[in-house]
Every structure is written in C-alpha cells, then in structure tokens.
PDB file of N, CA, C, O and CB in Angstrom:
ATOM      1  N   UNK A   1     -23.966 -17.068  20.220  1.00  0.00           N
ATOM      2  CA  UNK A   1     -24.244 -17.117  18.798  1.00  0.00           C
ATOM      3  C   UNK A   1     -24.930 -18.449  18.498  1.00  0.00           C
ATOM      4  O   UNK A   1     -24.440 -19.461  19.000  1.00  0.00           O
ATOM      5  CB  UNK A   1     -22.935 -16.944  17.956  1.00  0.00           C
ATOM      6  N   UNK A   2     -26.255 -18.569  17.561  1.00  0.00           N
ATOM      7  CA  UNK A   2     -26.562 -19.667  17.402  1.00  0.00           C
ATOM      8  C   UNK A   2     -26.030 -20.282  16.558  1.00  0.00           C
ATOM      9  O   UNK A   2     -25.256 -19.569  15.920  1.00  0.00           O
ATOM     10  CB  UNK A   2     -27.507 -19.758  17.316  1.00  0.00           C
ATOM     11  N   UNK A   3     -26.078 -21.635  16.117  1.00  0.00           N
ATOM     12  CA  UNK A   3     -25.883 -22.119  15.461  1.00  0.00           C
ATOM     13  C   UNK A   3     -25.787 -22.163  14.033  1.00  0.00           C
ATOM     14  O   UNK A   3     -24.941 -22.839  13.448  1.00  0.00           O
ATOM     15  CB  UNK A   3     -26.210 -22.495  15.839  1.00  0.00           C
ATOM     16  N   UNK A   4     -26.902 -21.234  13.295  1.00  0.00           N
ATOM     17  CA  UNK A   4     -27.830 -21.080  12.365  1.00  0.00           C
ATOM     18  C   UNK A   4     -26.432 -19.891  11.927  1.00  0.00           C
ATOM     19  O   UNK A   4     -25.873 -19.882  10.831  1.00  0.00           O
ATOM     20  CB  UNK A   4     -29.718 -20.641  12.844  1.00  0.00           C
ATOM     21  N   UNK A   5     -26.123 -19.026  13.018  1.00  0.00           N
ATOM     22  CA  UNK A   5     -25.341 -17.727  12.362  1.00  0.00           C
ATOM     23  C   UNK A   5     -23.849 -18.684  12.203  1.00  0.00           C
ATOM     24  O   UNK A   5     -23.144 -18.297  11.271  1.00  0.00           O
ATOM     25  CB  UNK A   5     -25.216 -15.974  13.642  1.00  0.00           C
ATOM     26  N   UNK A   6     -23.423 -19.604  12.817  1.00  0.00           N
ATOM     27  CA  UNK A   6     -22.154 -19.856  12.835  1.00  0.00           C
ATOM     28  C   UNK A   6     -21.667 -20.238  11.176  1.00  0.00           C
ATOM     29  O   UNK A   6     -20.849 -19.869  10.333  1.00  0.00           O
ATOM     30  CB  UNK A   6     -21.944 -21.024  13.953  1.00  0.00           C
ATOM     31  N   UNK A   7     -22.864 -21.315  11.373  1.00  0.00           N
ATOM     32  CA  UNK A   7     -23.024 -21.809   9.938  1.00  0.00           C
ATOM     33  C   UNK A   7     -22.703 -20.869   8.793  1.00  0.00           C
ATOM     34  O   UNK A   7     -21.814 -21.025   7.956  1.00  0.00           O
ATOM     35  CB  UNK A   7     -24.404 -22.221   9.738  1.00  0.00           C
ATOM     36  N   UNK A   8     -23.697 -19.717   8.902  1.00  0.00           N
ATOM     37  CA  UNK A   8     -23.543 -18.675   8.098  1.00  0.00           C
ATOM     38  C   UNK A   8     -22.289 -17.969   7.661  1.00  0.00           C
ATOM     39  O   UNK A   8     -21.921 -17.682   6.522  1.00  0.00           O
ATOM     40  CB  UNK A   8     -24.200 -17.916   8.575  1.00  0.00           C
ATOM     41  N   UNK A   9     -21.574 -17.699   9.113  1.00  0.00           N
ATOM     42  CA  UNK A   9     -20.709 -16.978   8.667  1.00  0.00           C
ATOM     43  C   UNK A   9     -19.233 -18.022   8.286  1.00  0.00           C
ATOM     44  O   UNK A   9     -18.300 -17.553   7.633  1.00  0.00           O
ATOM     45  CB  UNK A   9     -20.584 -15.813   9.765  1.00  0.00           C
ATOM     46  N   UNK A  10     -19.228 -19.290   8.746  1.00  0.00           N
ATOM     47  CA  UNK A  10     -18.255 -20.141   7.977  1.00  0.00           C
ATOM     48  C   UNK A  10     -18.660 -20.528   6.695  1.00  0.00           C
ATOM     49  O   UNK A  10     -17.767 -21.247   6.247  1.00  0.00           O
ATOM     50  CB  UNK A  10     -17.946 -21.323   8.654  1.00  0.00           C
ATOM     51  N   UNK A  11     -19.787 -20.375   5.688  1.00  0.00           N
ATOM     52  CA  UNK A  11     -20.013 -20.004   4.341  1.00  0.00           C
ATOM     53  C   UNK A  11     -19.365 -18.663   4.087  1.00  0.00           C
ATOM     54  O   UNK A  11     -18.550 -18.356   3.217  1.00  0.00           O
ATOM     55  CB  UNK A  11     -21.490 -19.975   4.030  1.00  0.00           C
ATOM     56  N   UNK A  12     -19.775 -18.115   4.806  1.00  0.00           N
ATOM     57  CA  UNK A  12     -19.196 -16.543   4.286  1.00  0.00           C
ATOM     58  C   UNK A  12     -17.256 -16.424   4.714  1.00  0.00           C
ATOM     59  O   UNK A  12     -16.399 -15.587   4.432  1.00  0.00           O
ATOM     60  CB  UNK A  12     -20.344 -14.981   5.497  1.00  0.00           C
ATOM     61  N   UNK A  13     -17.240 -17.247   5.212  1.00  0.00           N
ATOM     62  CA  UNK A  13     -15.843 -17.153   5.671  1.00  0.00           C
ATOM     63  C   UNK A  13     -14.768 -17.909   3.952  1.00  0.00           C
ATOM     64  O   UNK A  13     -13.829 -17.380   3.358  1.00  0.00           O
ATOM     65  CB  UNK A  13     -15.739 -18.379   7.536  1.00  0.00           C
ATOM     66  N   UNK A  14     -15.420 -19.148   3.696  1.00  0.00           N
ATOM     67  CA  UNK A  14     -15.181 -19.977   2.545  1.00  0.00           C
ATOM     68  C   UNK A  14     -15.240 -19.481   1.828  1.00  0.00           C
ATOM     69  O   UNK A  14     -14.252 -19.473   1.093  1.00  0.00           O
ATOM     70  CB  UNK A  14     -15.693 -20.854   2.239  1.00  0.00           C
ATOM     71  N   UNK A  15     -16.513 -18.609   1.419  1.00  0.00           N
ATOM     72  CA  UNK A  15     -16.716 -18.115  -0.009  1.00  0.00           C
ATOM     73  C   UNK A  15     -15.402 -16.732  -0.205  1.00  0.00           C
ATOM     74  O   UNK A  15     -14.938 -16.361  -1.284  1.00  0.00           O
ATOM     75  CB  UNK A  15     -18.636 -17.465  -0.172  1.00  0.00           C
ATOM     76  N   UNK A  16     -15.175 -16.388   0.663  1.00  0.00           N
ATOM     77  CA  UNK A  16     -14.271 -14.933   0.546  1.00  0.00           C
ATOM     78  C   UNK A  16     -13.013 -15.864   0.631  1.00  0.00           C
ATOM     79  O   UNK A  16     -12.044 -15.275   0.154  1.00  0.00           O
ATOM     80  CB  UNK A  16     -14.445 -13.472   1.990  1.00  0.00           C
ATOM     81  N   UNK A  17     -12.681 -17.216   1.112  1.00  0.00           N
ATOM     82  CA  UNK A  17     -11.448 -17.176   1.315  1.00  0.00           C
ATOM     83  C   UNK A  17     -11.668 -18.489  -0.402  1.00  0.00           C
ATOM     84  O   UNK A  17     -10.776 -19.243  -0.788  1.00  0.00           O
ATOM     85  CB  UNK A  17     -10.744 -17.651   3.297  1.00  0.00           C
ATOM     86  N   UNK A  18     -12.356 -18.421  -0.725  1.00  0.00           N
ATOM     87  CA  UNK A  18     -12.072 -19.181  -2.452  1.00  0.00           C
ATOM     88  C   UNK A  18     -12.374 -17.908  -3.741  1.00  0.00           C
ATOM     89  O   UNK A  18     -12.784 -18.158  -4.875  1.00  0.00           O
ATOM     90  CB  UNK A  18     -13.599 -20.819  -2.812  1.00  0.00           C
ATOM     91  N   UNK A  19     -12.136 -16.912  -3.344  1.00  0.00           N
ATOM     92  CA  UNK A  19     -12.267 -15.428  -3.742  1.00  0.00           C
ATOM     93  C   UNK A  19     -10.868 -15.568  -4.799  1.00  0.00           C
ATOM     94  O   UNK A  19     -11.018 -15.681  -6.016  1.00  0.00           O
ATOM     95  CB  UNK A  19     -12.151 -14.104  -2.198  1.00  0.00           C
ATOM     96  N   UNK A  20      -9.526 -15.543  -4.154  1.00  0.00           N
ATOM     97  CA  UNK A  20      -8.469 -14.956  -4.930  1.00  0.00           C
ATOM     98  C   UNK A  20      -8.386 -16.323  -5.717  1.00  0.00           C
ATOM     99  O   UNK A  20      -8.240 -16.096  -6.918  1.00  0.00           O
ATOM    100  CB  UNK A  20      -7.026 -14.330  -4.076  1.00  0.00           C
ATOM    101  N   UNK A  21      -8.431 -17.609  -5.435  1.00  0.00           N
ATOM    102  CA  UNK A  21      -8.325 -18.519  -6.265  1.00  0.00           C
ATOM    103  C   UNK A  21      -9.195 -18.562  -7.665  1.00  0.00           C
ATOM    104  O   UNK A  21      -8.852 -18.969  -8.776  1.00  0.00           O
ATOM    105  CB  UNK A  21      -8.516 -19.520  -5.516  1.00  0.00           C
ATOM    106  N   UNK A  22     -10.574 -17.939  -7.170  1.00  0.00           N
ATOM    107  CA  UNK A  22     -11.563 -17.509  -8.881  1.00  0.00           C
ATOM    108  C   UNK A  22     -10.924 -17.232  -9.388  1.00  0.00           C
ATOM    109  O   UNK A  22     -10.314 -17.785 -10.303  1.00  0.00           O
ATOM    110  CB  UNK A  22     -12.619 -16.484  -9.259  1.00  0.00           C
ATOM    111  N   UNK A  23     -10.804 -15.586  -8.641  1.00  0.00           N
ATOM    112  CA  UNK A  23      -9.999 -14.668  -9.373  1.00  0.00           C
ATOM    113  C   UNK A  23      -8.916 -14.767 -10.377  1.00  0.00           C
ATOM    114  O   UNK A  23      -8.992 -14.254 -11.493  1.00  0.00           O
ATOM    115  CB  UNK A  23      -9.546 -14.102  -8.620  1.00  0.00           C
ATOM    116  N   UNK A  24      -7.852 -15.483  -9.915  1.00  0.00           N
ATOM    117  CA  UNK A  24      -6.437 -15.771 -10.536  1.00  0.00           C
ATOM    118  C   UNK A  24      -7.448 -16.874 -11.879  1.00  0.00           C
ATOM    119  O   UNK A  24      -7.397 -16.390 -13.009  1.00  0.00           O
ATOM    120  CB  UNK A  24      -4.914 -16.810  -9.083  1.00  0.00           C
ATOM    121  N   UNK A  25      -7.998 -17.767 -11.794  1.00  0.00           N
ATOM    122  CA  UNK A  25      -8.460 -19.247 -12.704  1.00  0.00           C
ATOM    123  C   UNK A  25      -8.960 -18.208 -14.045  1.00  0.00           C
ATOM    124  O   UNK A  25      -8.491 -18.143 -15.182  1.00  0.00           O
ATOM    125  CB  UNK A  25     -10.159 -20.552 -11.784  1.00  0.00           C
ATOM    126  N   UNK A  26     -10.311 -17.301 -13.294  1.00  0.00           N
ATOM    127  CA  UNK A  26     -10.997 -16.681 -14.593  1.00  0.00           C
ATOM    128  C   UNK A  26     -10.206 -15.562 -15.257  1.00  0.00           C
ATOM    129  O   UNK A  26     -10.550 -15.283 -16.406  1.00  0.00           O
ATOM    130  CB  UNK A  26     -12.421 -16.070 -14.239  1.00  0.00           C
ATOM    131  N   UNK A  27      -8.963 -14.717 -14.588  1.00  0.00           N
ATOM    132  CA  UNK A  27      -7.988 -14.090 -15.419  1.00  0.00           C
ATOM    133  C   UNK A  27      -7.635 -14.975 -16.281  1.00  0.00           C
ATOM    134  O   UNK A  27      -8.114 -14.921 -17.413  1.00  0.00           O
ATOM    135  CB  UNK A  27      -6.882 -13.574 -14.794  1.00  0.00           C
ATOM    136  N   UNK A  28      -6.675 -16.028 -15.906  1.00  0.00           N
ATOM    137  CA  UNK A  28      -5.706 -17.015 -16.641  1.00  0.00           C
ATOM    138  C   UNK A  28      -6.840 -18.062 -17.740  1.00  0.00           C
ATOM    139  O   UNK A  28      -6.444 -18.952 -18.492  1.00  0.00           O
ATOM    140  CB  UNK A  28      -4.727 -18.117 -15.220  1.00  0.00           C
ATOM    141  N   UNK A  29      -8.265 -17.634 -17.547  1.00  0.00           N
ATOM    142  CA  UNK A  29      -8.762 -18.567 -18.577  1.00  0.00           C
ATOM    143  C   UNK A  29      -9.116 -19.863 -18.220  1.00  0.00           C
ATOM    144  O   UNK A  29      -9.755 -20.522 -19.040  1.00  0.00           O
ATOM    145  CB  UNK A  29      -7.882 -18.713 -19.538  1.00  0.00           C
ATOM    146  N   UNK A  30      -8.709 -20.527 -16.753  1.00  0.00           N
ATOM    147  CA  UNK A  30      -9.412 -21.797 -16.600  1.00  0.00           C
ATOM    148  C   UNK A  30     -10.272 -21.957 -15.630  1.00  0.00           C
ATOM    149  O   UNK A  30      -9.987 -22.881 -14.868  1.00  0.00           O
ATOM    150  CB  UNK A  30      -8.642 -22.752 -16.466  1.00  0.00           C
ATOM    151  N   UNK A  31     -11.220 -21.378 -15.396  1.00  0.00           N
ATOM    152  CA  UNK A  31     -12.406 -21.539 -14.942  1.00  0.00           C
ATOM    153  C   UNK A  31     -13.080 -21.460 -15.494  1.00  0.00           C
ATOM    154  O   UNK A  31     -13.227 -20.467 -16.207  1.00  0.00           O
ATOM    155  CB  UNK A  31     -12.746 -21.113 -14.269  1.00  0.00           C
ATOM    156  N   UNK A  32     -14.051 -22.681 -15.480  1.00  0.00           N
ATOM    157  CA  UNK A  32     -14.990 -23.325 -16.842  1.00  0.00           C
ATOM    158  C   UNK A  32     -16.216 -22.816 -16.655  1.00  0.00           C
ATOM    159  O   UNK A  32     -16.402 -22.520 -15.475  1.00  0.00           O
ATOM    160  CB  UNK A  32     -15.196 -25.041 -16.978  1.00  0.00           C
ATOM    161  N   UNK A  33     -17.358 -22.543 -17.549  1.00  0.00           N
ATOM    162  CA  UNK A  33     -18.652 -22.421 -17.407  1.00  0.00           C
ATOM    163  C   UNK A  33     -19.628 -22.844 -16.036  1.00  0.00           C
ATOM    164  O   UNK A  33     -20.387 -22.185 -15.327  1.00  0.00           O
ATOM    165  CB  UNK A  33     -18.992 -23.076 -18.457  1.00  0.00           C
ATOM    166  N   UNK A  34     -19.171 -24.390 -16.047  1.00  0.00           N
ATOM    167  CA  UNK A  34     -19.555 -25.163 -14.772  1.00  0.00           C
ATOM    168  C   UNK A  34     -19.077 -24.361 -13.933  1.00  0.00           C
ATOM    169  O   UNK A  34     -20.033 -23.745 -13.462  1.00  0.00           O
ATOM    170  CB  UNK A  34     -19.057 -26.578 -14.537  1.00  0.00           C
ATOM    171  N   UNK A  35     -17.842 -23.914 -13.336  1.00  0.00           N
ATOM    172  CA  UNK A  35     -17.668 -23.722 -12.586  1.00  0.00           C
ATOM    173  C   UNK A  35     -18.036 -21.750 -11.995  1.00  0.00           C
ATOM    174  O   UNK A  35     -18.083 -21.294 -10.853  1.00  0.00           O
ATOM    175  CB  UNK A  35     -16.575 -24.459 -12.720  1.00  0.00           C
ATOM    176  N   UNK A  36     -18.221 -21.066 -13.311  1.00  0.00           N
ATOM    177  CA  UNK A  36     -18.604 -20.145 -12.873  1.00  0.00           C
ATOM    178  C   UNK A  36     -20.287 -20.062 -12.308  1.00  0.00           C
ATOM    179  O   UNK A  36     -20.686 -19.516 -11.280  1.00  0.00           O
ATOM    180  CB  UNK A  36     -18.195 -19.364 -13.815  1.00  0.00           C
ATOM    181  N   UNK A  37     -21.032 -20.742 -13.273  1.00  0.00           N
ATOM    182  CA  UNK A  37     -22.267 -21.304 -12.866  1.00  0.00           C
ATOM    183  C   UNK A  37     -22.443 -21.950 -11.072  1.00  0.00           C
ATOM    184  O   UNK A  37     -23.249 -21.678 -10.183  1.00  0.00           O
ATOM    185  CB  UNK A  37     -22.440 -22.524 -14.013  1.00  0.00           C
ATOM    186  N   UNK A  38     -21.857 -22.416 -11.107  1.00  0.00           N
ATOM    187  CA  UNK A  38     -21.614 -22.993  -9.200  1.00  0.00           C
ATOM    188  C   UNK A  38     -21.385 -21.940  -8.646  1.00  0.00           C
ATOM    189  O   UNK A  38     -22.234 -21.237  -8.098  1.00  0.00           O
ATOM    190  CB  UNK A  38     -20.244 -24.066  -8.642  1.00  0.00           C
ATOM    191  N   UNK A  39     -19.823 -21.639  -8.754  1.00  0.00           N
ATOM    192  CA  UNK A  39     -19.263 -20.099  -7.995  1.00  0.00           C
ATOM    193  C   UNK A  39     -20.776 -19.201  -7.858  1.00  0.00           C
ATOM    194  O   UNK A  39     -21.118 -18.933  -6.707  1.00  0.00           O
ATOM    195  CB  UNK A  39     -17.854 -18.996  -9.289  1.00  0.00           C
ATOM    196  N   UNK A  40     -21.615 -18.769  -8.919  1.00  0.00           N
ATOM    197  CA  UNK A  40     -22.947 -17.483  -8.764  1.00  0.00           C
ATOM    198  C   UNK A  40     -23.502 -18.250  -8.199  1.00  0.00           C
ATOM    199  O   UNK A  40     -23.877 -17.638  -7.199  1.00  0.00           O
ATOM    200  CB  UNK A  40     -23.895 -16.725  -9.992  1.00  0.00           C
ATOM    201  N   UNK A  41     -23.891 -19.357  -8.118  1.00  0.00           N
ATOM    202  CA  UNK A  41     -25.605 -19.818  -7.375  1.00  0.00           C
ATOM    203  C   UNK A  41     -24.636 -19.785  -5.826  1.00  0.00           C
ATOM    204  O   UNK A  41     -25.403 -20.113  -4.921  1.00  0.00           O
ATOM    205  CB  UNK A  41     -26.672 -22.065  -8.018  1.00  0.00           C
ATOM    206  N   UNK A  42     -23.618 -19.576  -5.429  1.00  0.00           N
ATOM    207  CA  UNK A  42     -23.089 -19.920  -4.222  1.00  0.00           C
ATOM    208  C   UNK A  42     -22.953 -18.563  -3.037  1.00  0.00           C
ATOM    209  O   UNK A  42     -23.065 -18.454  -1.816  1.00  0.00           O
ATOM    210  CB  UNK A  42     -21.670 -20.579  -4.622  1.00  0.00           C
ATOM    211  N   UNK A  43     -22.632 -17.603  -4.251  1.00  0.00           N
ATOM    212  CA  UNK A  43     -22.832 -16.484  -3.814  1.00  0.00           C
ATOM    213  C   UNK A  43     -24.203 -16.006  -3.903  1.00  0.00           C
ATOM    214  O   UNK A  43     -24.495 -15.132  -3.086  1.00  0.00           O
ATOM    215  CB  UNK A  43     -22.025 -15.747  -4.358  1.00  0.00           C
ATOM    216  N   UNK A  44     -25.026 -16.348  -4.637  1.00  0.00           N
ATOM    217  CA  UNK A  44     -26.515 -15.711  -4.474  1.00  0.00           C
ATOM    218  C   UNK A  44     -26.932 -16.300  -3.092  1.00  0.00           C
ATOM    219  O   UNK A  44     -27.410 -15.672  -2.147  1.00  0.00           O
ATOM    220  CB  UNK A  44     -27.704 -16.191  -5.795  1.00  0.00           C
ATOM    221  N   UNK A  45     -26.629 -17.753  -3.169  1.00  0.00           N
ATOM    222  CA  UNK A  45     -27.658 -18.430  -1.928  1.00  0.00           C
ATOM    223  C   UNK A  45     -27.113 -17.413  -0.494  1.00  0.00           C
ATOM    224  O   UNK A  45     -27.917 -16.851   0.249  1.00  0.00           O
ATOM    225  CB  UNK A  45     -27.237 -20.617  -1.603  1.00  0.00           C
ATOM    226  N   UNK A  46     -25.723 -17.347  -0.341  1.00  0.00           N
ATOM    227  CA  UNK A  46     -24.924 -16.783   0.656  1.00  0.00           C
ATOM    228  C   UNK A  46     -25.877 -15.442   0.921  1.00  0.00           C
ATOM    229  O   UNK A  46     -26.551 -15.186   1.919  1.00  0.00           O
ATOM    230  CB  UNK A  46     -23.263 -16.511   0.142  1.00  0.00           C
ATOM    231  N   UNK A  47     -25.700 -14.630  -0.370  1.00  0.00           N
ATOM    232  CA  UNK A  47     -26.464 -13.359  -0.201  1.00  0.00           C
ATOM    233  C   UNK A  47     -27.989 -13.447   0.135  1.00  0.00           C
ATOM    234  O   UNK A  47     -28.301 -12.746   1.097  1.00  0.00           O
ATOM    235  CB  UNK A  47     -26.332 -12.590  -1.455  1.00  0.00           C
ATOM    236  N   UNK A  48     -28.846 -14.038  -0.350  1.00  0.00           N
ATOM    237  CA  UNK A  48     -30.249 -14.616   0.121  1.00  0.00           C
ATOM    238  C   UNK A  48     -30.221 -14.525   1.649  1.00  0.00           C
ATOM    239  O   UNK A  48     -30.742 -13.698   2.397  1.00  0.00           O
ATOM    240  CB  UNK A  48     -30.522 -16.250  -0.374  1.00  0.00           C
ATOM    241  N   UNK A  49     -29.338 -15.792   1.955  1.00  0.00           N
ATOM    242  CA  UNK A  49     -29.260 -16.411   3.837  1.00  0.00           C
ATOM    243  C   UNK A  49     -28.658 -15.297   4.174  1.00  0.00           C
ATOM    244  O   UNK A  49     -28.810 -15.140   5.385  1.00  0.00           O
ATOM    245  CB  UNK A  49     -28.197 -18.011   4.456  1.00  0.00           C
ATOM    246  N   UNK A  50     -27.865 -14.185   3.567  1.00  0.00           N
ATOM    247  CA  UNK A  50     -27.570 -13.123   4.839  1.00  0.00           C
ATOM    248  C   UNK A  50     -28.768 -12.249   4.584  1.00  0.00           C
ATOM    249  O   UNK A  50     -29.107 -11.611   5.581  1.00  0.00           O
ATOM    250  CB  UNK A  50     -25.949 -12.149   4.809  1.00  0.00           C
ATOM    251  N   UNK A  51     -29.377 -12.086   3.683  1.00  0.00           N
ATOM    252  CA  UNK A  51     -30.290 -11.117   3.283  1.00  0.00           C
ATOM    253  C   UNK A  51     -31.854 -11.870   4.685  1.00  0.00           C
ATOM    254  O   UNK A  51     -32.432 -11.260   5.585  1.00  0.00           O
ATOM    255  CB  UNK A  51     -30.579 -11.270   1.014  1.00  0.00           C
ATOM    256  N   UNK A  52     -31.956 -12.882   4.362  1.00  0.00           N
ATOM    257  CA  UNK A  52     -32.790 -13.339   5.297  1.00  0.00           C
ATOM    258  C   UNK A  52     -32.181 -13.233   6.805  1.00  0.00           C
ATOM    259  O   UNK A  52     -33.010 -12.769   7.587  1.00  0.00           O
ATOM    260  CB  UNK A  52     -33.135 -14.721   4.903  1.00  0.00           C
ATOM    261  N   UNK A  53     -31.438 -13.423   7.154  1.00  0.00           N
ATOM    262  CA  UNK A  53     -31.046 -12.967   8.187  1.00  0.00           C
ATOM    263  C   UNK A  53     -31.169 -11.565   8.749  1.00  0.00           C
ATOM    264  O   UNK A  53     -31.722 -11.330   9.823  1.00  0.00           O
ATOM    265  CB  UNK A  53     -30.063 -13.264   8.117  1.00  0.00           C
ATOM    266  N   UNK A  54     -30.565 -10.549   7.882  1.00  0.00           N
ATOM    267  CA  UNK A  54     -30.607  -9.834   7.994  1.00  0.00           C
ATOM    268  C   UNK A  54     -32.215  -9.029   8.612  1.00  0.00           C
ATOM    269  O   UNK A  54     -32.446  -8.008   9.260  1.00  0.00           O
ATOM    270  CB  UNK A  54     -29.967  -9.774   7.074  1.00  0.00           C
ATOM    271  N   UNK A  55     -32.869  -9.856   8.149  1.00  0.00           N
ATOM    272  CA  UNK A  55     -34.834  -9.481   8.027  1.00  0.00           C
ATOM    273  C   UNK A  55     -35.587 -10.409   9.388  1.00  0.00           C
ATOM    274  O   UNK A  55     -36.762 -10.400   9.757  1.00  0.00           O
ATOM    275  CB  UNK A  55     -35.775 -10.379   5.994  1.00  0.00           C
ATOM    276  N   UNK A  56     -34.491 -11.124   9.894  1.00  0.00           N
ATOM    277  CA  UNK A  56     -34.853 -11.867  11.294  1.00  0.00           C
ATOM    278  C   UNK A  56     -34.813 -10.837  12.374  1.00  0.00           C
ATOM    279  O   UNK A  56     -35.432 -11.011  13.423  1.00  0.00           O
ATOM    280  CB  UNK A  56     -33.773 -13.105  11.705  1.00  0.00           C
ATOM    281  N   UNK A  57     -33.946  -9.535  12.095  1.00  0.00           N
ATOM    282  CA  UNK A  57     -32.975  -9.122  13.347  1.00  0.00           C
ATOM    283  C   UNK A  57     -33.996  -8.321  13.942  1.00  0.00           C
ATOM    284  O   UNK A  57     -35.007  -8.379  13.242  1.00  0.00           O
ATOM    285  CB  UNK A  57     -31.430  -8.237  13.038  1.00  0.00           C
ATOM    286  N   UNK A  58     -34.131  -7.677  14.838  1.00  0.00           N
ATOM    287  CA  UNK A  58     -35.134  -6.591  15.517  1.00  0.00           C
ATOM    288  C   UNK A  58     -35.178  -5.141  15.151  1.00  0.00           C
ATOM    289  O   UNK A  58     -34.247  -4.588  14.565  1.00  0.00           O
ATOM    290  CB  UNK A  58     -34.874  -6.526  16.921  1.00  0.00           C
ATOM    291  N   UNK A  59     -35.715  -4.849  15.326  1.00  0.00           N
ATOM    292  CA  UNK A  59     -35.239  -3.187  14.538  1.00  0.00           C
ATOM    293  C   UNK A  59     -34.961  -2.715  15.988  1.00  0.00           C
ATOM    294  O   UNK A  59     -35.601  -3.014  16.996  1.00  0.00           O
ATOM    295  CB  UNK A  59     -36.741  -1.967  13.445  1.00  0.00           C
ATOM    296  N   UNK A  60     -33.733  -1.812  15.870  1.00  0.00           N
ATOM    297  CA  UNK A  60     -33.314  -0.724  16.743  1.00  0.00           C
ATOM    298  C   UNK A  60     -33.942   0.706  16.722  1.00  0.00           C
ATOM    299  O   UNK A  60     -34.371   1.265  15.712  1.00  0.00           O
ATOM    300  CB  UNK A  60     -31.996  -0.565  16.504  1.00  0.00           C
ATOM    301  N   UNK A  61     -33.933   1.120  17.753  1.00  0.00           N
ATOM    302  CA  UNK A  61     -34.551   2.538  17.808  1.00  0.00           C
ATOM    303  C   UNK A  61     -33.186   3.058  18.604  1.00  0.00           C
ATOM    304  O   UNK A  61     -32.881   2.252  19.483  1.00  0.00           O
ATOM    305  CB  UNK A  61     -36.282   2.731  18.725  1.00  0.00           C
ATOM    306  N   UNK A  62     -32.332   4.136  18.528  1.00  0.00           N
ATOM    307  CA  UNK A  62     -31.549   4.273  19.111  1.00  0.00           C
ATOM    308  C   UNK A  62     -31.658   5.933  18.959  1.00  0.00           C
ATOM    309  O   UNK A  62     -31.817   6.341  17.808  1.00  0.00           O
ATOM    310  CB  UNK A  62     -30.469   3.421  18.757  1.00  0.00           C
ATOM    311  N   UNK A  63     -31.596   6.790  19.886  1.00  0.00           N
ATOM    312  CA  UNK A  63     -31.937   8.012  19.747  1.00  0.00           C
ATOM    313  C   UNK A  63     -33.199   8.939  19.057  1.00  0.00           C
ATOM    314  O   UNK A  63     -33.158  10.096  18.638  1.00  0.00           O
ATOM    315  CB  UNK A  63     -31.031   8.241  19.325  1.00  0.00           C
ATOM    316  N   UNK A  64     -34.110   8.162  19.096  1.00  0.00           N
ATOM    317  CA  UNK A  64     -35.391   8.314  18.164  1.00  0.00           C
ATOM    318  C   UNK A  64     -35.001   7.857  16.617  1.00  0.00           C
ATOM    319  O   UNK A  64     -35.961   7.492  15.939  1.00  0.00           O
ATOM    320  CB  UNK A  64     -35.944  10.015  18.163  1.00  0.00           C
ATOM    321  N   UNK A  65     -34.114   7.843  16.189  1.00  0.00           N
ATOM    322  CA  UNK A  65     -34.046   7.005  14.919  1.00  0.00           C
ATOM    323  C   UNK A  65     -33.891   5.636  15.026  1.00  0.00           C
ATOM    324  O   UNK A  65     -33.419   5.020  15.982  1.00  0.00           O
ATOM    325  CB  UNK A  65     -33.024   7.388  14.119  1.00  0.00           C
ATOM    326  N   UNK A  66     -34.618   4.895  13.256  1.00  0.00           N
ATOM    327  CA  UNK A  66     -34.666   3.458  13.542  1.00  0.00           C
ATOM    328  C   UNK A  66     -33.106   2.602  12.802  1.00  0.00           C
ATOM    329  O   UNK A  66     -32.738   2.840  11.652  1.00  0.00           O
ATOM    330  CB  UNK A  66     -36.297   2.866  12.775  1.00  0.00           C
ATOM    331  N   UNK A  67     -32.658   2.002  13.376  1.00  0.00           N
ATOM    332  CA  UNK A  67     -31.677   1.408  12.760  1.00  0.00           C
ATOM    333  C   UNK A  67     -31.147   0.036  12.351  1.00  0.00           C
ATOM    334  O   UNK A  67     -30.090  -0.056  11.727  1.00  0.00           O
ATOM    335  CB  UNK A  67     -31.056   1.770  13.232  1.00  0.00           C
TER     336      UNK A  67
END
C-alpha cells in the first residue's frame, strides 16, 4: 500500500471515528456554526481524495464486463 492510500484511509478512519461525537454535540445543540462549517469542508475534501482516487485505479475487465 502506498503511502498516499495510507494517508487516505487514516482520514477516513478519523473522520468516521469523530462521527458519533458530531452526532451527539449537533442533537444536544452545541456544535457551533464554525464547527459545522469545518466538519463539511472535511468531509467534502475526504470525498474529493477518495473520489480522485477512485479515478487513479485501472479499469477491470473481468468476464467481458468492465468493472
């Protein structure tokens, strides 16, 4: 695994494991503007870098279909 994916997926590992803590703040009312503003640009960038990733990979052909 390179480097580039490790990275990736310990963002993606963080962002899911600061998931139930949102969760519980923006029920109960204290998660602030700022902080929902951060929380989205954190998950967009995440989704972007897997989305780009995703568009690095090779295409499969596996039984005459592409996958």
């Amino acid at each position: 695994m390179i480097r580039a994916d490790r990275e990736l997926l310990a963002e993606l590992m963080s962002v899911n494991d600061a998931v139930p803590h949102v969760t519980l703040a923006m029920l109960d009312g204290s998660f602030s503007r700022q902080e929902h503003a951060e929380f989205g640009a954190r998950l967009v960038a995440l989704g972007n870098a897997l989305r780009e990733r995703g568009c690095q990979q090779p295409t499969v052909v596996v039984e005459g279909g592409v996958g």
